[in-house]
N, C-alpha and C positions, 0 to 999 in steps of 0.2 A: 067432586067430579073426577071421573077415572082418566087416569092421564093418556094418551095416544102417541103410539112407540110403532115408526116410520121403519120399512126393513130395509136395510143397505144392499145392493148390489150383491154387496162383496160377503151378504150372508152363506151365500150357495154355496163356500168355500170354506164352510166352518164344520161341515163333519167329511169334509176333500181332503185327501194328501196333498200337498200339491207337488209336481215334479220337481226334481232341482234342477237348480238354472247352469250353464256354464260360461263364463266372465270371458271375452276375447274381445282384440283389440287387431285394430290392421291400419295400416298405415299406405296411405297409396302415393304413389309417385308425385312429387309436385313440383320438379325442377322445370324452369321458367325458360321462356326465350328470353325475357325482359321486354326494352323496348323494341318494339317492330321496324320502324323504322332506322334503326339503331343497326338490328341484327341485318335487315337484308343491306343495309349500307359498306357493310363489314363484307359479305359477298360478293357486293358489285366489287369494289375494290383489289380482288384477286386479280391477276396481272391474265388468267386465260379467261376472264369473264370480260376485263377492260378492252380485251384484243378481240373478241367478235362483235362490236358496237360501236360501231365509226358515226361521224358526221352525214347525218342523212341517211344513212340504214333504219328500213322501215320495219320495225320488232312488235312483233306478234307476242301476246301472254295470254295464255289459257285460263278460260274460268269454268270450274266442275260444275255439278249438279249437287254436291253435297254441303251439309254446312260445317266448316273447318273454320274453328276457332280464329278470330279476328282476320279473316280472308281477305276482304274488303280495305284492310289494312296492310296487310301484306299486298295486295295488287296494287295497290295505290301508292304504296314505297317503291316497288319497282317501277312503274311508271315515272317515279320522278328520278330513277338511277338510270334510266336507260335515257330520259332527256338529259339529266347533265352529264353522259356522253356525247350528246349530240347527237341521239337514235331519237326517230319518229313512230312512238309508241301509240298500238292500239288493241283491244280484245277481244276475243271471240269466246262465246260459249265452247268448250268441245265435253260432249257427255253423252256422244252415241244417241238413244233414242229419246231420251230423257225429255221433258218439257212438251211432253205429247208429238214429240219428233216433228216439231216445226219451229221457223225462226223466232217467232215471236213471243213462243211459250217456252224456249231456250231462254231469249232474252228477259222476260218475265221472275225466272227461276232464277238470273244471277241478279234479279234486282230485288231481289226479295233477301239475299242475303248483301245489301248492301253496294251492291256493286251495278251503278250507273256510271251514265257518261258524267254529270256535273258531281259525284261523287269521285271520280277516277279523274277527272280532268283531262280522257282523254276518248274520242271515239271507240265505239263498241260496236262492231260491225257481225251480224248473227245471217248463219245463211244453211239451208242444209243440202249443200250444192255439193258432188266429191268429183274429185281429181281419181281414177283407178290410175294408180301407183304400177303398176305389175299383177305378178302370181310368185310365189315362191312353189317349190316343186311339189307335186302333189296338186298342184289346182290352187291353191288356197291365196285368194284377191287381197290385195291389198290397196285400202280408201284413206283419202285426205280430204279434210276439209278444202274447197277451192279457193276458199278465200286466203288461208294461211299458204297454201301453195302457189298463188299466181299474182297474192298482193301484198309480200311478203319478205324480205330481206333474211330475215332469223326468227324461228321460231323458239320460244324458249315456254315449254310446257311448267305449269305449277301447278303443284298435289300433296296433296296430305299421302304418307305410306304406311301401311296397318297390315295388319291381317285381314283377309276378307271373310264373309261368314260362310261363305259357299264354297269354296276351291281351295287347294293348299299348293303350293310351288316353292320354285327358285324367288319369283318375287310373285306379289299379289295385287292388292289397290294399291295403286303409288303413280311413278311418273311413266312404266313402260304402257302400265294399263291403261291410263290415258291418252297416249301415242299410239296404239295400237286399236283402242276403240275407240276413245272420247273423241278422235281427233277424223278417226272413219266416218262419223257421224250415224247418222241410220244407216246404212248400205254395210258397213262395222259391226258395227253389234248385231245386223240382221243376221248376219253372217256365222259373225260369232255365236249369236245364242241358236241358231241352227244347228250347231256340231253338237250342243251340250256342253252345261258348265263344267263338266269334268274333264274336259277338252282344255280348258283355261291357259292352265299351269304350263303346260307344254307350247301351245300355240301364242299365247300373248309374249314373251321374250322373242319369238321366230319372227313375228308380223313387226313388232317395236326395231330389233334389229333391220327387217328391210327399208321400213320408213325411215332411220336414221342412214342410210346408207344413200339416200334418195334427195333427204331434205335437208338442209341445213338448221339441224339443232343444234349448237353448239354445248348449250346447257340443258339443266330442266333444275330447278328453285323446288327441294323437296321438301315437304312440312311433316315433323314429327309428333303427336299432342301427347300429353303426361296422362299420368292415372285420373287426373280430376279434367280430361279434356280439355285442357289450355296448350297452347304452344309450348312445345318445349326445344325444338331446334328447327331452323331453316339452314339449309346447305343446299350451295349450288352445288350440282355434280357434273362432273362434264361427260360428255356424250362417250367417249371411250371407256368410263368407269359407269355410266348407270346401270347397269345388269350388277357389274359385283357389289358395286355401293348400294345401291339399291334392296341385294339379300339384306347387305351388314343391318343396312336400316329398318327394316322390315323385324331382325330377330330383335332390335332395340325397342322398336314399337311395341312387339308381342311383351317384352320384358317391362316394360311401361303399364300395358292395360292393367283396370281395375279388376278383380278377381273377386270370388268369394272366400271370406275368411280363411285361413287354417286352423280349424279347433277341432279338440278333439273329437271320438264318437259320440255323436249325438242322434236324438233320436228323430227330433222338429228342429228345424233352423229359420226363425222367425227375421 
């Protein structure tokens, strides 16, 4: 009986050249924060973070829209650093339109990363109610959340800072841009995305400045993430440095992101 000879695949490749391949290797960022609760411990501890959190100051912490590596752990450190000062800690969404620009789909979005009241151990109170701030010159309004502004002792904003994919500046996503929109709520970002994202760069440090001049931030708890999106630094900045510290961290992020390879010319990059 004649024997039955099965064709491989990999016959189509027997009268093929096949290209040559080129060998490359990339190594991407992987420095750690370590522990979380560890590192933000490390920052309460700084002698200008201890001195805006007294006994019974009622502290406000920011929760974004986006998902930043171990978030939920990081707000949940600070909440127990601002009780053993004696601060009466609680959070608010702030993320501009985000969550279909209402409260409960704000609060939705930061419970989906984690972040409740019985996970936080401490009220979360969502509202998209603003405080109009002023105008800076030119017209240009500036919004607060009402909540952070009128039930609120200290605000201390918390952000991952990066580059953003849209705009390029002095600073980008991080802690002004949350203070200048996330914290506007809708009437913020309405605003904002009104002029044009290419408006950003310029307007978001001008609006972050007036709101700091207005509200009592003492800080803002900035979040760095490595090449492989883990934590790689938390630093409080304080309010007279977050515009410069804020660049510095921003070209650190950029110098962190994952890239694509460096290899040579090639022709397909699989």
């Amino acid at each position: 009986m004649a024997s039955v000879q099965t064709a491989s695949p990999l016959d189509v490749f027997s009268a093929t050249a096949l290209p040559r391949w080129v060998a490359c290797t990339q190594a991407l960022d992987d420095e750690d924060v370590g522990s979380i609760p560890g590192a933000v411990a490390r920052e309460f501890a700084r002698p200008d973070v201890r001195a805006a959190i007294g006994p019974g100051t009622r502290v406000v912490l920011t929760a974004g829209s986006r998902g930043i590596d171990r978030i939920a752990e990081v707000l949940r450190a600070a909440v127990d650093q601002v009780r053993l000062l004696g601060g009466e800690p609680f959070i608010i969404p702030a993320m501009g339109s985000h969550g279909g620009a209402t409260a409960e789909g704000q609060q939705a979005l930061i419970a989906h990363y984690g972040v409740t009241e019985a996970a936080m151990g401490c009220p979360i109170r969502a509202s998209m109610e603003t405080v109009h701030l002023g105008d800076l010159d030119g017209g240009v309004p500036v919004w607060i959340d009402r909540i952070a502004y009128e039930e609120a002792d200290v605000v201390i904003p918390v952000g991952r800072v990066k580059p953003h994919t849209d705009f390029r500046g002095p600073v980008e996503s991080g802690l002004m841009k949350m203070i200048a929109i996330g914290l506007g709520k809708q009437n913020g970002a309405n605003w904002f995305h009104g002029q044009g994202i290419g408006t950003f760069g310029e307007l978001i440090p001008k609006v972050a400045a007036f709101t700091l001049a207005k509200v009592n931030i003492p800080f803002g708890l900035a979040l760095v993430e490595n090449g492989l999106g883990k934590l790689s630094i938390g630093e409080a900045v304080p309010a007279a440095r977050i515009f410069d510290r804020e660049g510095e961290l921003l070209e650190i992020a950029r110098a962190k992101l994952a890239r694509l390879p460096q290899v040579p010319a090639v022709d397909v990059l699989i």
